[in-house]
C-alpha positions in Angstrom: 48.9 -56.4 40.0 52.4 -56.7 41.5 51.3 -58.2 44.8 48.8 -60.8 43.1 51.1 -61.9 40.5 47.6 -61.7 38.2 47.0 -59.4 34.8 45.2 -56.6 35.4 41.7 -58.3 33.5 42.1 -61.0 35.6 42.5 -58.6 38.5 39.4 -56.7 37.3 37.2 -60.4 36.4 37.7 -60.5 40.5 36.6 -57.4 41.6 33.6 -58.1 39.1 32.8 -61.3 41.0 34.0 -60.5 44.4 30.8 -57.8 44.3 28.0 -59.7 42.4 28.4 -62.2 44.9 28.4 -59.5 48.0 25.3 -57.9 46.5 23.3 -61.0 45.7 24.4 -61.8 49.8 23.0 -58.7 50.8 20.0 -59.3 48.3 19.3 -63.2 49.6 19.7 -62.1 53.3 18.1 -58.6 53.6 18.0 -57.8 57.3 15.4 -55.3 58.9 17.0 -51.9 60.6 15.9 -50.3 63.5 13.4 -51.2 65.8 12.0 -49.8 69.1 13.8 -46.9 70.8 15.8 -46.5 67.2 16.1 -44.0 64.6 16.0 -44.4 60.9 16.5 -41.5 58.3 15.4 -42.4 54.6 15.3 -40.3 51.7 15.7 -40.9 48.3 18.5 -39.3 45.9 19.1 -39.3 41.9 22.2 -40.8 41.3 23.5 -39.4 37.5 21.7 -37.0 34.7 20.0 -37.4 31.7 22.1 -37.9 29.0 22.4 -39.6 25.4 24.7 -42.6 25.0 24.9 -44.3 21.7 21.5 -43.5 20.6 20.1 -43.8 24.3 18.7 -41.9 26.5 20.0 -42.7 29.9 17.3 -40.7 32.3 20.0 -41.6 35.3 18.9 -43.6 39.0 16.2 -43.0 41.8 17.5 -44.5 44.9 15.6 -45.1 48.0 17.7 -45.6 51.3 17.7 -45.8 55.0 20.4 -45.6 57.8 19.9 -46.5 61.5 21.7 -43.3 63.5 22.6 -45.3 66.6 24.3 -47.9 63.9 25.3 -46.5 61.0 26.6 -49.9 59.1 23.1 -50.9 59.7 21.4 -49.5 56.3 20.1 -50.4 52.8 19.8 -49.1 49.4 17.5 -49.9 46.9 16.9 -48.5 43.5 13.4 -47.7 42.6 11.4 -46.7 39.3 9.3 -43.8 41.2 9.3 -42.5 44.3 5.6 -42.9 44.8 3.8 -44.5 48.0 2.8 -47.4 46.6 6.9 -48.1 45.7 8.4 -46.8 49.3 6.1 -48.2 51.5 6.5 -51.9 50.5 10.1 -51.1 51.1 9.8 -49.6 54.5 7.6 -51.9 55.8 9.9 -54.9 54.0 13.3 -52.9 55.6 12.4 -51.2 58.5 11.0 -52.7 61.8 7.6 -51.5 63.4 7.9 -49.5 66.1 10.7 -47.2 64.9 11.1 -43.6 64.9 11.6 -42.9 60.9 12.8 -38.8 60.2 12.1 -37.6 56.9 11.7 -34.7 54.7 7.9 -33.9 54.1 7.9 -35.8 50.7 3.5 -36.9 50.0 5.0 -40.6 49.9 5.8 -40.8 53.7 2.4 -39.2 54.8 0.9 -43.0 55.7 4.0 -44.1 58.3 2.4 -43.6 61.5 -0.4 -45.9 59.9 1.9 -48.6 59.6 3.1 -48.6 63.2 6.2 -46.0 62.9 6.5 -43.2 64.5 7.3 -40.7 62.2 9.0 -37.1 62.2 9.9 -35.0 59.5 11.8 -31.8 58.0 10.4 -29.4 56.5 14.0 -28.4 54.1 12.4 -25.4 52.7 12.5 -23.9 55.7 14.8 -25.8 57.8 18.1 -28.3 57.9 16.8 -29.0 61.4 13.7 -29.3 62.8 13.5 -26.3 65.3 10.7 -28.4 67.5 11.7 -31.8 67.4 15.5 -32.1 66.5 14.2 -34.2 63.9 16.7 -33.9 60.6 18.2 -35.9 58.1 21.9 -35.0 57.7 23.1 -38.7 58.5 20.9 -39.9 55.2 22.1 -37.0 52.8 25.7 -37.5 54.2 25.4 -41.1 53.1 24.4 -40.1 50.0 27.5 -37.7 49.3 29.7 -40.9 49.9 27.9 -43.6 47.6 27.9 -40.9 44.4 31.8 -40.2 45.3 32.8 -44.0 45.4 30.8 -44.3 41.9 31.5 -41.1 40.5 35.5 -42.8 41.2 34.1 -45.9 39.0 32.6 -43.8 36.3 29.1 -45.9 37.0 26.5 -43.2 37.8 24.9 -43.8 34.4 25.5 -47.5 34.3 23.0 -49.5 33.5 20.3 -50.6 36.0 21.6 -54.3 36.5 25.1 -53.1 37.2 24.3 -50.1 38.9 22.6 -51.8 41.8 25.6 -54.0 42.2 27.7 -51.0 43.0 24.6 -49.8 45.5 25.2 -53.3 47.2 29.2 -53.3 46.7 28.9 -49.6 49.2 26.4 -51.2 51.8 28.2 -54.5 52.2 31.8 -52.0 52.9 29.8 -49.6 54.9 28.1 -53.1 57.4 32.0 -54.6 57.3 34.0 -51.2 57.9 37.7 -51.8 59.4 38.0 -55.4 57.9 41.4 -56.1 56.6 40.1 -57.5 53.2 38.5 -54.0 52.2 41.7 -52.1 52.9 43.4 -50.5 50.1 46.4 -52.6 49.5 45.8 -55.2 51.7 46.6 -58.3 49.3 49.7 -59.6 50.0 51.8 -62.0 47.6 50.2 -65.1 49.4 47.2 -66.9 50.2 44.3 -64.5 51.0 40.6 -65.9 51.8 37.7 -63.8 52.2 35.0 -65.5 54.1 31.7 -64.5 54.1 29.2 -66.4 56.9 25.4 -65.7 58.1 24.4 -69.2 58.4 25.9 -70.4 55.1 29.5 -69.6 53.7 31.0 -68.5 50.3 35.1 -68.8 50.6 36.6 -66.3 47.8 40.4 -67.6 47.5 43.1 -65.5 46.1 46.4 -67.6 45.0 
């Protein structure tokens, strides 16, 4: 608040705005991951627990997610009703290019991939972390997972609603695609003019004064 000169609502108003616009980005320009001669984990998590909130129950979040090992910034995140086929497969296919090599546990929903033009491994985690045969795991994916519930276990969100909860989803994948920029740095707002520009073939300028 000291560097920006601004109240802390105002300060908070900005954050607020800074990711809705970042996540309806990422939402309006959805890029595929992977591709030939690439690996994609997926998996899906439950982000928060049932619980009662003002009369409510809150039954928590079922995430669906996928992260390209040879580029980790290349991923996505996507909260979904059930984890059924006929919910992850439109996602895949929307998400992931053919020809990939997708690793994944042994969960009924993935059984079709290699129908779809993936080539597909999997992980059998009753038994194994790894693969003994193929190598194939999935660490990479559940890592990923262990960071997005910190950051919003920070932000007290993991039982916020659905609307807002996806914006935080977004708000992780747009840091994790710009890691090392200077505007998500801790503390990086100095008492002047700071501009956060955002361009993929149109712009949105974000100014700080």
């Amino acid at each position: 608040m000291k560097e920006t000169g601004h109240s802390e609502h105002t300060i908070v108003d900005w954050y607020n705005f800074i990711r809705d616009v970042c996540a309806q980005y990422l939402i309006d320009h959805a890029q595929k991951i992977g591709g030939v001669g690439k690996t994609v984990e997926i998996d899906e998590s439950k982000f928060g627990k049932r619980k009662y909130n003002r009369g409510r129950i809150q039954e928590g979040h079922w995430v669906f997610g996928g992260i390209e090992r040879q580029s980790p910034s290349n991923c996505f995140m996507v909260e979904v009703k059930d984890r059924s086929a006929v919910t992850l497969l439109p996602i895949i296919l929307d998400r992931v290019h053919p020809g990939t090599i997708i690793i994944s546990d042994e969960w009924r929903a993935y059984c079709c991939l290699s129908a779809n033009g993936m080539t597909h491994l999997t992980v059998n985690h009753s038994i194994n972390f790894v693969d003994p045969s193929t190598g194939a795991h999935t660490q990479n994916i559940e890592g990923t997972w262990s960071t997005v519930k910190r950051m919003l276990r920070s932000k007290g969100v993991m039982n916020t609603s659905s609307d807002l909860f996806q914006t935080y989803l977004q708000e992780f994948v747009w840091r994790k695609k710009h890691e090392g920029c200077d505007y998500l740095k801790k503390n990086s707002y100095g008492a002047h003019k700071r501009t956060i520009s955002i361009i993929n073939n149109d712009s949105i300028q974000i100014t700080f004064t």
